[in-house]
C-alpha positions in Angstrom: -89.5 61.2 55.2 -91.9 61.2 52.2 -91.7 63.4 48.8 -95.3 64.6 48.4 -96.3 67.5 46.3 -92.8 68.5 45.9 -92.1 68.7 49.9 -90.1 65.9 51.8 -92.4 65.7 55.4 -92.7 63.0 58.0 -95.1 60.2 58.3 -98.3 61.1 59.7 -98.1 57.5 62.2 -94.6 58.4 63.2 -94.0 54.5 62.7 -91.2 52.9 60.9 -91.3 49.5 59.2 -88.2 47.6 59.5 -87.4 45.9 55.7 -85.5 42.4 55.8 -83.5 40.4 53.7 -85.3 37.7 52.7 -83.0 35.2 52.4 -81.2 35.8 56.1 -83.4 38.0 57.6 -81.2 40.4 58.2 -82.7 44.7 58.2 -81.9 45.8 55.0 -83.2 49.6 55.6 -86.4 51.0 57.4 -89.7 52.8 55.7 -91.9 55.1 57.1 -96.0 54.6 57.6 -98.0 56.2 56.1 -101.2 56.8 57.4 -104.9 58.0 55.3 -103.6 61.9 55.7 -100.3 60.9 54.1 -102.0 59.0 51.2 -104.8 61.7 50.6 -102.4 63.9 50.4 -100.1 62.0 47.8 -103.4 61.0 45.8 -104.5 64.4 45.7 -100.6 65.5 44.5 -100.8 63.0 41.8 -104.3 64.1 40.7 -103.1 67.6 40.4 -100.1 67.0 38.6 -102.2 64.8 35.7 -105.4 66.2 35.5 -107.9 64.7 33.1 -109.5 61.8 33.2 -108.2 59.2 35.2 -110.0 56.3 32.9 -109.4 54.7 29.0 -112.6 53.7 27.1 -112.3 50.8 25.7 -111.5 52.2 22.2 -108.3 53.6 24.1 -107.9 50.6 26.1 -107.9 48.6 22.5 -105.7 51.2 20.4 -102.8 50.1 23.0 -103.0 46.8 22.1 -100.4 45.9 19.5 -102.4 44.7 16.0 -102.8 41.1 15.4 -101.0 41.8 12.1 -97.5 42.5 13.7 -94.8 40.6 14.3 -94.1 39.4 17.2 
């Protein structure tokens, strides 16, 4: 199942992906698929729940960036 837009629902592919243990390849636990309608769907959920613009300018981008005058 998938959380999307507040609602658990299958995977579109009905596929499962089988997640091993990398260091004895053993199945650790299975994922679904998603396919494009499941992944619309979840972009469009997350564009809904922040709307706004979805870039920084660079003056934004910058202000994050600690000042070269603290410690560090």
């Amino acid at each position: 199942m998938q959380f999307i837009a507040g609602a658990w629902r299958p995977g579109g592919s009905g596929r499962e992906l089988t997640v091993l243990n990398p260091s004895d390849d053993t199945p650790v636990t299975r994922m679904i698929v998603s396919d494009e309608t499941d992944v619309a769907a979840a972009v469009a959920a997350a564009r809904d729940a922040a709307p706004g613009p979805r870039r920084c300018t660079r003056r934004q981008t910058r202000s994050r960036q600690a000042p070269a005058s603290w410690p560090g």
